[in-house]
PDBQT receptor file of N, H, CA, C and O in Angstrom, charges set to zero:
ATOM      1  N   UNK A   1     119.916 126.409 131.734  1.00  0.00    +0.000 N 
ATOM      2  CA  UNK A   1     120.848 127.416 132.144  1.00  0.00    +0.000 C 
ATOM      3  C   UNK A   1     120.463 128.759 131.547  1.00  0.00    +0.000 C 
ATOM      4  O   UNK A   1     120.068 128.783 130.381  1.00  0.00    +0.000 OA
ATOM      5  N   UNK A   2     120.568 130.160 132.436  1.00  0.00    +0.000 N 
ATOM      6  H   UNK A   2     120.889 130.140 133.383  1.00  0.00    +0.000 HD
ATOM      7  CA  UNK A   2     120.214 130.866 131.670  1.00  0.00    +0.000 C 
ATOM      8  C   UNK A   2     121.549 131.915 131.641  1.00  0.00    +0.000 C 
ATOM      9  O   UNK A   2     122.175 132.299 132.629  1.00  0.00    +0.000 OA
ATOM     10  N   UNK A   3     121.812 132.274 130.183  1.00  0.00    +0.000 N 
ATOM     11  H   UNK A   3     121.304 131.962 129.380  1.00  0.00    +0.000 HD
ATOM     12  CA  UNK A   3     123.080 132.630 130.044  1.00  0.00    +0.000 C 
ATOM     13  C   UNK A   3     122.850 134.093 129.454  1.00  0.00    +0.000 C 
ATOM     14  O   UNK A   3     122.216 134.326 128.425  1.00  0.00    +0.000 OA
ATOM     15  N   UNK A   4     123.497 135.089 130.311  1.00  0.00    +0.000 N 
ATOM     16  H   UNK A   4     124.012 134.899 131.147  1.00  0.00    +0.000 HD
ATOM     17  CA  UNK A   4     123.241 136.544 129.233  1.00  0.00    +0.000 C 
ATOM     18  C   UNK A   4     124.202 136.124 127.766  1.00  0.00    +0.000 C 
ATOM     19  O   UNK A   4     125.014 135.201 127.704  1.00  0.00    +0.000 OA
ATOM     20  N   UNK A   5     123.781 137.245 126.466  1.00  0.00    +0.000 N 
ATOM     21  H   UNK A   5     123.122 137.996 126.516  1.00  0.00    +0.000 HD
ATOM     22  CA  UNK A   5     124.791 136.697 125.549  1.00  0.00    +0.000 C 
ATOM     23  C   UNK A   5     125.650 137.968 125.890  1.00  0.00    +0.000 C 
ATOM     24  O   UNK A   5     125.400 138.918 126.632  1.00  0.00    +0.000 OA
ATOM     25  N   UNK A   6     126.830 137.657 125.048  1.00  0.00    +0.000 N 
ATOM     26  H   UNK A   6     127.033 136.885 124.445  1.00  0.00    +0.000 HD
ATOM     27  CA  UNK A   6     127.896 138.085 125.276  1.00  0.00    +0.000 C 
ATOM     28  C   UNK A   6     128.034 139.815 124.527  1.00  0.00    +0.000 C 
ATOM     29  O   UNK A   6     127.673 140.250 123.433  1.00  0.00    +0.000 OA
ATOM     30  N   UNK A   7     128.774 140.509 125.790  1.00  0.00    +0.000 N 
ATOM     31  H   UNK A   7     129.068 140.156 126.679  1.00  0.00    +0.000 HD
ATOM     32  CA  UNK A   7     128.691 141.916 125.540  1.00  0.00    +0.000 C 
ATOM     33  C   UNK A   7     129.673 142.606 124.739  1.00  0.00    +0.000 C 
ATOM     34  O   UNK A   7     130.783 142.529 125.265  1.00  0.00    +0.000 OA
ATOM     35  N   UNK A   8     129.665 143.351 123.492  1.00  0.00    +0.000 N 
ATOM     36  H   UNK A   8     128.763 143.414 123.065  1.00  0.00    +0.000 HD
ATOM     37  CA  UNK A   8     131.022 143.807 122.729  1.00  0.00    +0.000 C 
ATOM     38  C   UNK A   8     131.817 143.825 123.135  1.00  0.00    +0.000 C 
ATOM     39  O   UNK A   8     131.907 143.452 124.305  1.00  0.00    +0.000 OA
ATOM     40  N   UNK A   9     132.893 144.266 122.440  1.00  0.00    +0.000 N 
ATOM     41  H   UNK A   9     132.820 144.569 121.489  1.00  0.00    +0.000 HD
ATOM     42  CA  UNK A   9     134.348 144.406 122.976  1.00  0.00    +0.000 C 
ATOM     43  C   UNK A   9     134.036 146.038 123.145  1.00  0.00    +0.000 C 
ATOM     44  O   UNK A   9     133.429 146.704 122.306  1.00  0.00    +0.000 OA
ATOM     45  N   UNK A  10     134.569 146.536 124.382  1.00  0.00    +0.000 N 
ATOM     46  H   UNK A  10     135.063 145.995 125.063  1.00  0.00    +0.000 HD
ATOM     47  CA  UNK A  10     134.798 148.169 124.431  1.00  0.00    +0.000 C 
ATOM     48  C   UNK A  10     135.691 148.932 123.324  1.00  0.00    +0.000 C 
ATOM     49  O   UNK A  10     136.884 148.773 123.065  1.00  0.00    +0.000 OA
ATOM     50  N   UNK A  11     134.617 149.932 122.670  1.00  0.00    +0.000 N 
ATOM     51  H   UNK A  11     133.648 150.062 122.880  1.00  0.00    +0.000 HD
ATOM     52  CA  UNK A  11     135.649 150.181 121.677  1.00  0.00    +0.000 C 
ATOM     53  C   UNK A  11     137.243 150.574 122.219  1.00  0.00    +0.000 C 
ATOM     54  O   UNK A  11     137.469 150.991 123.355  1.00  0.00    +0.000 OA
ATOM     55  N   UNK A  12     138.595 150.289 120.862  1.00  0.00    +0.000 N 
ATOM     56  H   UNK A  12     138.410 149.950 119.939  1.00  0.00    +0.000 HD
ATOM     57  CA  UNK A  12     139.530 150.322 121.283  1.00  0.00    +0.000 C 
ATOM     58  C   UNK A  12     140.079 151.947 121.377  1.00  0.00    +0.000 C 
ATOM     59  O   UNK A  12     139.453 152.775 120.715  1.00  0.00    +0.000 OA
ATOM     60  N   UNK A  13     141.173 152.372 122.147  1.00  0.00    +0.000 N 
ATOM     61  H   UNK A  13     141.681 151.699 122.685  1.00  0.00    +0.000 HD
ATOM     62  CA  UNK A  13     141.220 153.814 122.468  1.00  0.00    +0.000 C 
ATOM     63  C   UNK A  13     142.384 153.824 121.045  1.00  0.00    +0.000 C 
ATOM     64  O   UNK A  13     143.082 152.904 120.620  1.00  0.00    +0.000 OA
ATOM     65  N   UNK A  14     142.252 155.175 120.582  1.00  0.00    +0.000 N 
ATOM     66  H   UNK A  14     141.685 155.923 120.927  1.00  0.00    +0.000 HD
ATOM     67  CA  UNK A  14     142.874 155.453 119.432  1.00  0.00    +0.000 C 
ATOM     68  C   UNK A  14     144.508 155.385 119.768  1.00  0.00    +0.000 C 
ATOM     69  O   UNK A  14     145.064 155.680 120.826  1.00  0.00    +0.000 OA
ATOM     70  N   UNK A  15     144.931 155.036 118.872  1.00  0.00    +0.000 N 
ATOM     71  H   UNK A  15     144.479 154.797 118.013  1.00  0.00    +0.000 HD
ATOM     72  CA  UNK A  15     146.624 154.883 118.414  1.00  0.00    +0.000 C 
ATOM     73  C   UNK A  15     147.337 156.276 117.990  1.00  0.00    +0.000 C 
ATOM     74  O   UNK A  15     146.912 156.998 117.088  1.00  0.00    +0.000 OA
ATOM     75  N   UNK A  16     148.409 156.525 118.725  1.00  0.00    +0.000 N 
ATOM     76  H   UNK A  16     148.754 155.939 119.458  1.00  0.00    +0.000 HD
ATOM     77  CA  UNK A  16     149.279 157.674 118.455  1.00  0.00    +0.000 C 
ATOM     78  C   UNK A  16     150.211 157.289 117.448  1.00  0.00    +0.000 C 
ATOM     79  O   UNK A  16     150.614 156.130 117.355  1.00  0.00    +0.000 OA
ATOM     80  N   UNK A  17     150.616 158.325 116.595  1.00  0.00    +0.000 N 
ATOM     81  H   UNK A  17     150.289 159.267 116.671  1.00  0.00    +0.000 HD
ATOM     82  CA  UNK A  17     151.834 157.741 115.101  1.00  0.00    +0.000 C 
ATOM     83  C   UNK A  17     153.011 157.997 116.058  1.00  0.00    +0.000 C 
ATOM     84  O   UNK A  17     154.011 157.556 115.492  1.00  0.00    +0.000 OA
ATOM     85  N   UNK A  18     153.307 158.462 117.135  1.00  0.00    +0.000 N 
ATOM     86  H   UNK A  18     152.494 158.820 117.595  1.00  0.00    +0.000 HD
ATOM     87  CA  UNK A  18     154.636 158.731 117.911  1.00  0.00    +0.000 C 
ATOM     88  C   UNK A  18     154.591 157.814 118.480  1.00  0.00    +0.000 C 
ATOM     89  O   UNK A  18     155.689 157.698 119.026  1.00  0.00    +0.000 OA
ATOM     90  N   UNK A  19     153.724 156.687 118.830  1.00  0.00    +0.000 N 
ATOM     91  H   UNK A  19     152.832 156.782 118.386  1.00  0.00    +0.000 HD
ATOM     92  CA  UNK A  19     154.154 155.092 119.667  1.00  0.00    +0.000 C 
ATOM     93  C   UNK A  19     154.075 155.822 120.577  1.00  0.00    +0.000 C 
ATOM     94  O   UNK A  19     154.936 155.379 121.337  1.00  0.00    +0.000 OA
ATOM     95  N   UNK A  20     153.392 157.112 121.307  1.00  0.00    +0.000 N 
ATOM     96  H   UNK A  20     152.693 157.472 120.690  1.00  0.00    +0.000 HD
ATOM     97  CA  UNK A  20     152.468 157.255 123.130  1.00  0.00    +0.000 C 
ATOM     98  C   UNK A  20     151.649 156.673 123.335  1.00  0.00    +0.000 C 
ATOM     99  O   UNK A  20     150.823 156.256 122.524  1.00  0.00    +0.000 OA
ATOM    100  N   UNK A  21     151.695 156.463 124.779  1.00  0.00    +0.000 N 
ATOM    101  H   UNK A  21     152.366 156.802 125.438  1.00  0.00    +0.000 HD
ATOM    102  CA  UNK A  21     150.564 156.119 125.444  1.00  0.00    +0.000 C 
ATOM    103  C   UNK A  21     149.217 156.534 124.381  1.00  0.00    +0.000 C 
ATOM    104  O   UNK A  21     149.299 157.630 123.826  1.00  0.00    +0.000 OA
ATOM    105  N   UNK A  22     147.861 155.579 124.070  1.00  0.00    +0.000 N 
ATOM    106  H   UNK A  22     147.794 154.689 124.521  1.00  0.00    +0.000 HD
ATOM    107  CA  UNK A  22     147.012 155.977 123.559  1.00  0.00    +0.000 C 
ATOM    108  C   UNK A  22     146.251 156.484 124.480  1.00  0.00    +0.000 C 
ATOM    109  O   UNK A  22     146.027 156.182 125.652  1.00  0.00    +0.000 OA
ATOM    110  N   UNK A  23     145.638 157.845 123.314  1.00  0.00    +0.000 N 
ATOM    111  H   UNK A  23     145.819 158.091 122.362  1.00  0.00    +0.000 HD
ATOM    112  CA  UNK A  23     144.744 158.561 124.785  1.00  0.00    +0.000 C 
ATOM    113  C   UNK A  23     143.252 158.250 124.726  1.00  0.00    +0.000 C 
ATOM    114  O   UNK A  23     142.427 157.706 123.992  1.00  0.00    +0.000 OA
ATOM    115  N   UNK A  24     143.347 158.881 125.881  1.00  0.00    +0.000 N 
ATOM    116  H   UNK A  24     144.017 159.324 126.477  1.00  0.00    +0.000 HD
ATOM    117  CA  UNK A  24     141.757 158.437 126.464  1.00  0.00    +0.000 C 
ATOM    118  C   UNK A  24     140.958 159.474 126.766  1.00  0.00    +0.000 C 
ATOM    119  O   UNK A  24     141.474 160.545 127.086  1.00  0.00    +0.000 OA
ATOM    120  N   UNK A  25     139.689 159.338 126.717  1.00  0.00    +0.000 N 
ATOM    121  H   UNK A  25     139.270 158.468 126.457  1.00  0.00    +0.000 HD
ATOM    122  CA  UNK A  25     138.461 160.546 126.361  1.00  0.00    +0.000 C 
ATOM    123  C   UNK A  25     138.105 160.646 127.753  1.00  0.00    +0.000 C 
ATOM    124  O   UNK A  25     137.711 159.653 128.365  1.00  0.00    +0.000 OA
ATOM    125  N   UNK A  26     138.234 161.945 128.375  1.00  0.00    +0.000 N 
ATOM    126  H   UNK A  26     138.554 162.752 127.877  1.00  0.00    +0.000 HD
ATOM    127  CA  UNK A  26     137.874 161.878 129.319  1.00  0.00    +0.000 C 
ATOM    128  C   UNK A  26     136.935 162.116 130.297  1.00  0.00    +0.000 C 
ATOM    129  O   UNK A  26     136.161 163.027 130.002  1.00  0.00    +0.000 OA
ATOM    130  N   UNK A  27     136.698 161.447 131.666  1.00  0.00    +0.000 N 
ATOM    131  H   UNK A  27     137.327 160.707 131.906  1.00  0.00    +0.000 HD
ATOM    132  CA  UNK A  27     135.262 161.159 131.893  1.00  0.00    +0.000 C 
ATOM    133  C   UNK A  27     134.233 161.674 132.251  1.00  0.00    +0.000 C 
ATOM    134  O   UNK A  27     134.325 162.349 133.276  1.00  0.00    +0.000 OA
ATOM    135  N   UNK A  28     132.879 161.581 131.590  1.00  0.00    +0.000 N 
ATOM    136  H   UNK A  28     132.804 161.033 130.757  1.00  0.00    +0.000 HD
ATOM    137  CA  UNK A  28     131.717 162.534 131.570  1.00  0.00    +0.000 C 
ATOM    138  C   UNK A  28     131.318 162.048 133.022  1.00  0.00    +0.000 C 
ATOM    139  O   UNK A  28     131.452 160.879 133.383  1.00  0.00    +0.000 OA
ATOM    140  N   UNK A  29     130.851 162.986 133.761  1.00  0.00    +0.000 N 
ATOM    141  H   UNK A  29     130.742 163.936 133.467  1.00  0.00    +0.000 HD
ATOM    142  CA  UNK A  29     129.970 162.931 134.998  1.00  0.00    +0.000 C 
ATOM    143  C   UNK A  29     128.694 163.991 134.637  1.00  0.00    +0.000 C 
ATOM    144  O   UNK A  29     128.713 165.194 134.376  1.00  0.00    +0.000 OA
ATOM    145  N   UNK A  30     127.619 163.054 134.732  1.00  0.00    +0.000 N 
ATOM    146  H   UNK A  30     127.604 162.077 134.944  1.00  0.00    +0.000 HD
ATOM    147  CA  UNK A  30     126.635 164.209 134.925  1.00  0.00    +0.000 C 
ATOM    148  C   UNK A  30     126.170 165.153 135.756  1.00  0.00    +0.000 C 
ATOM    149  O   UNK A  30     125.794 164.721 136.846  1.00  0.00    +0.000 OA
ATOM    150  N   UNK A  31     126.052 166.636 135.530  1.00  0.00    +0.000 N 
ATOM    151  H   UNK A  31     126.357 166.987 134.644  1.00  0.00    +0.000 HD
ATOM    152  CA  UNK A  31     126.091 167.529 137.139  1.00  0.00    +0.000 C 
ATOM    153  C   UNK A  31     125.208 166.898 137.876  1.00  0.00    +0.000 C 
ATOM    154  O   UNK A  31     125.500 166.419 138.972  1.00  0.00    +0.000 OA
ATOM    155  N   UNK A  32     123.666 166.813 137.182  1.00  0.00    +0.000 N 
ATOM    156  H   UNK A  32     123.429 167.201 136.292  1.00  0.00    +0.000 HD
ATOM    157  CA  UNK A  32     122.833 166.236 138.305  1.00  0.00    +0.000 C 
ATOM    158  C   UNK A  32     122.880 165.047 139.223  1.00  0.00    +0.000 C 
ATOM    159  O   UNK A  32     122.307 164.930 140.306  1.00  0.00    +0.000 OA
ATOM    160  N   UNK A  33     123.628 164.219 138.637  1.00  0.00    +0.000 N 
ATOM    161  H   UNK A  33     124.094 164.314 137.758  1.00  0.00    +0.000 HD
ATOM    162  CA  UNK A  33     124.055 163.208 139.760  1.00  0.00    +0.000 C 
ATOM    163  C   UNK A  33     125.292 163.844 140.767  1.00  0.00    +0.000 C 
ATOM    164  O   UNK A  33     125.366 163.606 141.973  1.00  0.00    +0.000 OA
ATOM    165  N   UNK A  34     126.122 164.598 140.095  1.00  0.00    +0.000 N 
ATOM    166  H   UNK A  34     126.062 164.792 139.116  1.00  0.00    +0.000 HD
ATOM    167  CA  UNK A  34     127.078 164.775 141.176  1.00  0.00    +0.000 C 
ATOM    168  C   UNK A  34     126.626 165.945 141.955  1.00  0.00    +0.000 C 
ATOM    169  O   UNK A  34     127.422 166.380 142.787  1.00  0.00    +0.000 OA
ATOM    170  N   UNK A  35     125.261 166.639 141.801  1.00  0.00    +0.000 N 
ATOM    171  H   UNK A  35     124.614 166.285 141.126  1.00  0.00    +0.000 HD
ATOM    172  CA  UNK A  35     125.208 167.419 142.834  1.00  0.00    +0.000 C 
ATOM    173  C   UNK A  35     123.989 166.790 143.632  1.00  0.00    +0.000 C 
ATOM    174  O   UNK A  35     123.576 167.284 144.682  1.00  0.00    +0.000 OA
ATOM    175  N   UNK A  36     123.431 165.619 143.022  1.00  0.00    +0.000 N 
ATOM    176  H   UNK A  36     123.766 165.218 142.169  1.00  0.00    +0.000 HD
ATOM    177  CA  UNK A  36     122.611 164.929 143.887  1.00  0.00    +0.000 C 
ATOM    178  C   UNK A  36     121.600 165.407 144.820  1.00  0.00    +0.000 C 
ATOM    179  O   UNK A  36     121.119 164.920 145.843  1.00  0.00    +0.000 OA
ATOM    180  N   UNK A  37     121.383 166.653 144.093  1.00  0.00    +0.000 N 
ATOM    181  H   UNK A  37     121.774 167.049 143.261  1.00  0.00    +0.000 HD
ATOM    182  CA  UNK A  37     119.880 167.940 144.453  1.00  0.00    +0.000 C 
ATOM    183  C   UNK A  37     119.978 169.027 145.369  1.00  0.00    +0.000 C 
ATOM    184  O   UNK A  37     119.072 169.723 145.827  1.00  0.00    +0.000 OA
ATOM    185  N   UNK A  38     121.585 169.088 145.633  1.00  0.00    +0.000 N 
ATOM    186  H   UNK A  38     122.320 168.523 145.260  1.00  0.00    +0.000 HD
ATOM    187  CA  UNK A  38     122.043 170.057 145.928  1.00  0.00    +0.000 C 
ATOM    188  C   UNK A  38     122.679 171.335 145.123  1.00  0.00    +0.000 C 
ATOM    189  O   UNK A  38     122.931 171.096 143.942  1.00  0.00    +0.000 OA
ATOM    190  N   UNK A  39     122.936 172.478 145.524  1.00  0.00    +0.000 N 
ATOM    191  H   UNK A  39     122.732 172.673 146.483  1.00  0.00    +0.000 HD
ATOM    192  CA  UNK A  39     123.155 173.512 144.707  1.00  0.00    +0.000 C 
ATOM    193  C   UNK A  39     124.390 173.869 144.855  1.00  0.00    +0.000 C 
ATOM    194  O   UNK A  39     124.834 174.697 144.060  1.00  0.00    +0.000 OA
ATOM    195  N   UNK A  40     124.836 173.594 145.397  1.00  0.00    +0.000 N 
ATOM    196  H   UNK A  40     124.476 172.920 146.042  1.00  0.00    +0.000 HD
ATOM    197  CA  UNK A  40     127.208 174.354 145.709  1.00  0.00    +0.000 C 
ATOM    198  C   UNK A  40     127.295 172.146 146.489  1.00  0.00    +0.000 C 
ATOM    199  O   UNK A  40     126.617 171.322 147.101  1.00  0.00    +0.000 OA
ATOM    200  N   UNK A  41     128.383 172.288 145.944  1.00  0.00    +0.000 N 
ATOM    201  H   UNK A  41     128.935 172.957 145.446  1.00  0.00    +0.000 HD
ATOM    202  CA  UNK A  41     129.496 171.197 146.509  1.00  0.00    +0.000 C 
ATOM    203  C   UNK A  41     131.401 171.494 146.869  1.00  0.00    +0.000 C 
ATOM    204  O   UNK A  41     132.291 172.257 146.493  1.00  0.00    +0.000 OA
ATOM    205  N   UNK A  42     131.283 170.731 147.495  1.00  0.00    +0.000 N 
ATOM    206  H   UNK A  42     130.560 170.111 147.801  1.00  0.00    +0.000 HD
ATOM    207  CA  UNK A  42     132.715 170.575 147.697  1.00  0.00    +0.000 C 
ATOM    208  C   UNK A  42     134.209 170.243 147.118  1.00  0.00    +0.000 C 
ATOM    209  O   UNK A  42     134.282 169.061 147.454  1.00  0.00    +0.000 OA
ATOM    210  N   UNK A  43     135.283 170.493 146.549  1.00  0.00    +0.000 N 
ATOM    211  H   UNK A  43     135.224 171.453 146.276  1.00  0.00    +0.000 HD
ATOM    212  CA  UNK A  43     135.486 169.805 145.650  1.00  0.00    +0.000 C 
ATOM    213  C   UNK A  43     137.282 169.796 146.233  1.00  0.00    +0.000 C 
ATOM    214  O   UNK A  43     137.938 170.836 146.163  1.00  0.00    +0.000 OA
ATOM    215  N   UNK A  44     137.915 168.450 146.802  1.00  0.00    +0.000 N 
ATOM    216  H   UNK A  44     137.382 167.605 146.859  1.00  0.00    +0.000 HD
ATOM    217  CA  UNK A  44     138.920 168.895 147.035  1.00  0.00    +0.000 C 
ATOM    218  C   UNK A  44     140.214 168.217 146.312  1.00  0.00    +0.000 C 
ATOM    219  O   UNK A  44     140.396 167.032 146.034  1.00  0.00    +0.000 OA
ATOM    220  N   UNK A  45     140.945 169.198 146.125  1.00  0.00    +0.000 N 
ATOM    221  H   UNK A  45     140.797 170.161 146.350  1.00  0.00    +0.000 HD
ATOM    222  CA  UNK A  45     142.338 169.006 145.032  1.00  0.00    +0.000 C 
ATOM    223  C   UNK A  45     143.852 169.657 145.361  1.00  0.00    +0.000 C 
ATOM    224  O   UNK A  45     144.132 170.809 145.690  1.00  0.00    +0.000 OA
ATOM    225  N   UNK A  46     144.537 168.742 145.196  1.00  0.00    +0.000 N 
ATOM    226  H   UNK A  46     144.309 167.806 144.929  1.00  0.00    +0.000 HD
ATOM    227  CA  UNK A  46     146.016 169.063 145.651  1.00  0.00    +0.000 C 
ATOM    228  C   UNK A  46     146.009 169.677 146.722  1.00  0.00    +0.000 C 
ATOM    229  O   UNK A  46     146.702 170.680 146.894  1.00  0.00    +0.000 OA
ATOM    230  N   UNK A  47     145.033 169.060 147.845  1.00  0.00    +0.000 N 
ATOM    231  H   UNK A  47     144.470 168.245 147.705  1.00  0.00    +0.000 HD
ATOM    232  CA  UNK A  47     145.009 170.197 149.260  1.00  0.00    +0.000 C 
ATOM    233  C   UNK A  47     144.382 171.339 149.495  1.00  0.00    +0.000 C 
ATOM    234  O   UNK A  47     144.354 171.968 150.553  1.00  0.00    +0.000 OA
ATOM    235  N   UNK A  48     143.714 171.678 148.151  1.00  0.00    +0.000 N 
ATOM    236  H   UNK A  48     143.737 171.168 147.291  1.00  0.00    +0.000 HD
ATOM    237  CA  UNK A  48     143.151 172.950 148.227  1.00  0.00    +0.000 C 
ATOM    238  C   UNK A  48     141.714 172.678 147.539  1.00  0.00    +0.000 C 
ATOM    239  O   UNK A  48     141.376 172.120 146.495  1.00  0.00    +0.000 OA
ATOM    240  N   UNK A  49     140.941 173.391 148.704  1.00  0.00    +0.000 N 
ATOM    241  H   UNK A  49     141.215 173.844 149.552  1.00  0.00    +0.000 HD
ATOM    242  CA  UNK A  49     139.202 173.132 148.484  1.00  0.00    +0.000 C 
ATOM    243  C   UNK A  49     138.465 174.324 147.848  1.00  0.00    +0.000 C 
ATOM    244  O   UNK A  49     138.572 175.534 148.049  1.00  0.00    +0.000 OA
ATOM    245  N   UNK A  50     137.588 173.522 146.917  1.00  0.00    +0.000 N 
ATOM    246  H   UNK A  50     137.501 172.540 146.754  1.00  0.00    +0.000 HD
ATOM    247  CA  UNK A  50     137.033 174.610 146.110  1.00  0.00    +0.000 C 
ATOM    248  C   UNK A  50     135.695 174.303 146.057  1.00  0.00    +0.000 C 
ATOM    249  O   UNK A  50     135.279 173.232 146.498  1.00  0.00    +0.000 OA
ATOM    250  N   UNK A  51     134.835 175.293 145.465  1.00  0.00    +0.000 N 
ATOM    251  H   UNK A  51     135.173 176.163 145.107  1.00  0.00    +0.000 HD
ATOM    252  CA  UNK A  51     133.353 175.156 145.784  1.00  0.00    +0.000 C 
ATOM    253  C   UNK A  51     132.682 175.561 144.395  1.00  0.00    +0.000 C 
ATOM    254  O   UNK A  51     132.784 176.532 143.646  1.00  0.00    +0.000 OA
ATOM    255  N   UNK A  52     132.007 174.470 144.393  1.00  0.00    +0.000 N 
ATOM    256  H   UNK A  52     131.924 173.681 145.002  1.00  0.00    +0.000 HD
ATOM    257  CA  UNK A  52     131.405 174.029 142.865  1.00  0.00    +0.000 C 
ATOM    258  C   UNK A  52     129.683 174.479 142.733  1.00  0.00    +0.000 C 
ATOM    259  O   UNK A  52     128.913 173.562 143.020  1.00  0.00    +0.000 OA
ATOM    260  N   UNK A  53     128.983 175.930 142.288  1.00  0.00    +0.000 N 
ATOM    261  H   UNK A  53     129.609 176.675 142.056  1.00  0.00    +0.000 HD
ATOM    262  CA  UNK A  53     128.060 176.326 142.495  1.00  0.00    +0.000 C 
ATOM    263  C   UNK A  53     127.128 176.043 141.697  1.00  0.00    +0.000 C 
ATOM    264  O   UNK A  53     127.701 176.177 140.616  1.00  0.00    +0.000 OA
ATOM    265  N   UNK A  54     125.688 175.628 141.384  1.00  0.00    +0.000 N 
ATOM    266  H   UNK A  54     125.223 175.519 142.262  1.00  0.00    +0.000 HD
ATOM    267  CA  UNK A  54     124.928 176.009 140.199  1.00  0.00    +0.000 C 
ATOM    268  C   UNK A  54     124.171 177.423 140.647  1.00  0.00    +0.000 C 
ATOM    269  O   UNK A  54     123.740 177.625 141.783  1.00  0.00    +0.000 OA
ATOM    270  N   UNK A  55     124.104 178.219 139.708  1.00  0.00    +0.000 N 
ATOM    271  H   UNK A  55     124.454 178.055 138.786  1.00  0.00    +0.000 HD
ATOM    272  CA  UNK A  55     123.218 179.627 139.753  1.00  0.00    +0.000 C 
ATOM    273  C   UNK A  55     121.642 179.074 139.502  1.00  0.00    +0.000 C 
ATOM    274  O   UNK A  55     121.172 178.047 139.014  1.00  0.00    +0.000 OA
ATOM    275  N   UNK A  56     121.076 180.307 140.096  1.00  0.00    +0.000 N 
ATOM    276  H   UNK A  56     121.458 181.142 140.492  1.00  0.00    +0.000 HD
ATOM    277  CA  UNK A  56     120.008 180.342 139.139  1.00  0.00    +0.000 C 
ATOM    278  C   UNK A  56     118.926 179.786 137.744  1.00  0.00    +0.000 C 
ATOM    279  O   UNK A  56     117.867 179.276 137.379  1.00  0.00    +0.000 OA
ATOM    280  N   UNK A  57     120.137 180.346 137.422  1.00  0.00    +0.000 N 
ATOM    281  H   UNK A  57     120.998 180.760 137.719  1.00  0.00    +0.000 HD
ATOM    282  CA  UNK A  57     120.083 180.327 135.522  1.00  0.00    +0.000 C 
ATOM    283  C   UNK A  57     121.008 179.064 135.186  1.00  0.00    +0.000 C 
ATOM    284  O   UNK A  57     121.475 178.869 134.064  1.00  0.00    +0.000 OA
ATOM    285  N   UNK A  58     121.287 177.957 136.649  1.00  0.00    +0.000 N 
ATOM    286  H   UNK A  58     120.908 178.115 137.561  1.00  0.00    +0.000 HD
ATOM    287  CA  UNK A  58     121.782 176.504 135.921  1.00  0.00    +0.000 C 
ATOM    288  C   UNK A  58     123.358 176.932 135.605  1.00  0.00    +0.000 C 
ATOM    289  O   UNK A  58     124.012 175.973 135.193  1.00  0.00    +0.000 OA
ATOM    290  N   UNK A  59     124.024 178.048 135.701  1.00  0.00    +0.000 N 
ATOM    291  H   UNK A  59     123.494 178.827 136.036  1.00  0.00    +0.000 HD
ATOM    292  CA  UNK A  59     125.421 177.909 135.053  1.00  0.00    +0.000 C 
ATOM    293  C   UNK A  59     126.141 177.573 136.222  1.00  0.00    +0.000 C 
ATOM    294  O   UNK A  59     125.615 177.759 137.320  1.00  0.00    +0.000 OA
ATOM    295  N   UNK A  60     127.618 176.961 136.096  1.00  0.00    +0.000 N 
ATOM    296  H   UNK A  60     128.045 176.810 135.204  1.00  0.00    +0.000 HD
ATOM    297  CA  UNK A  60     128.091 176.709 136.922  1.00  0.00    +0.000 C 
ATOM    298  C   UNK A  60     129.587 177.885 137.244  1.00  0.00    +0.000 C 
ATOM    299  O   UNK A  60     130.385 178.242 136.377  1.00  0.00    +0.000 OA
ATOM    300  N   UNK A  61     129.615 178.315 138.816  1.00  0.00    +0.000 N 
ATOM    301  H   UNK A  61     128.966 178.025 139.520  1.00  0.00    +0.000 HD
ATOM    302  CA  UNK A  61     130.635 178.707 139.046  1.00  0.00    +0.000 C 
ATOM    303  C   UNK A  61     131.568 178.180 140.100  1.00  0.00    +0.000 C 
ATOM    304  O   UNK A  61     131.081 178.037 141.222  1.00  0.00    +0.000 OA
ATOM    305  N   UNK A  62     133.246 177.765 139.861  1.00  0.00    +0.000 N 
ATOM    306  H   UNK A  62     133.642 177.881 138.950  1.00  0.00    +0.000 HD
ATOM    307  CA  UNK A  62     133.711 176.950 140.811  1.00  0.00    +0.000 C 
ATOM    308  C   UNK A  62     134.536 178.040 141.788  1.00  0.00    +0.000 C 
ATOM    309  O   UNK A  62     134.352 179.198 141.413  1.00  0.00    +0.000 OA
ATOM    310  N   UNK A  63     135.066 177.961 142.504  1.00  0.00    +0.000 N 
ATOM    311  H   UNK A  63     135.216 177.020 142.809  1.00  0.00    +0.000 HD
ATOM    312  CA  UNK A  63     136.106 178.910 143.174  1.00  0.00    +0.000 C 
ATOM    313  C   UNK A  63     136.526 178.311 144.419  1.00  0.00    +0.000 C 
ATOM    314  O   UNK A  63     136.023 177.558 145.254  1.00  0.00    +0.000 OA
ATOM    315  N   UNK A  64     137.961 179.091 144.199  1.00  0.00    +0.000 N 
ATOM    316  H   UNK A  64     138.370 179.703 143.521  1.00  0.00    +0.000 HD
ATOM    317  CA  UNK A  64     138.819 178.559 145.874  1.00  0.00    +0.000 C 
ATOM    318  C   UNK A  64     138.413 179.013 146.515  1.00  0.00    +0.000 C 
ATOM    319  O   UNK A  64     138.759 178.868 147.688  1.00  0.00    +0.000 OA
TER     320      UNK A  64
């Protein structure tokens, strides 16, 4: 039988002293995959579309 061994436990998300919801780190996307070798994308939210640019010089500008 060939068995992978067994994978850690995901570390646990940190504990609040007020007994909230524990929070969570939130999630990295890398640009180059999400622009997938393109240069402006699409980006749509609460109904309203915005456009996600890289320049030149690699910086990013978003706008409605």
């Amino acid at each position: 039988m060939n068995r992978e061994p067994p994978r850690p436990a995901p570390p646990s998300a940190p504990t609040r002293s007020d007994g909230a919801a524990p929070v969570r780190a939130p999630k990295c996307v890398d640009s180059a995959q999400l622009f997938a070798g393109a240069t402006e994308l699409l980006i749509e939210h609460r109904g309203a579309r915005y456009r996600l640019k890289q320049t030149s010089l690699g910086k990013l500008i978003l706008t409605k």
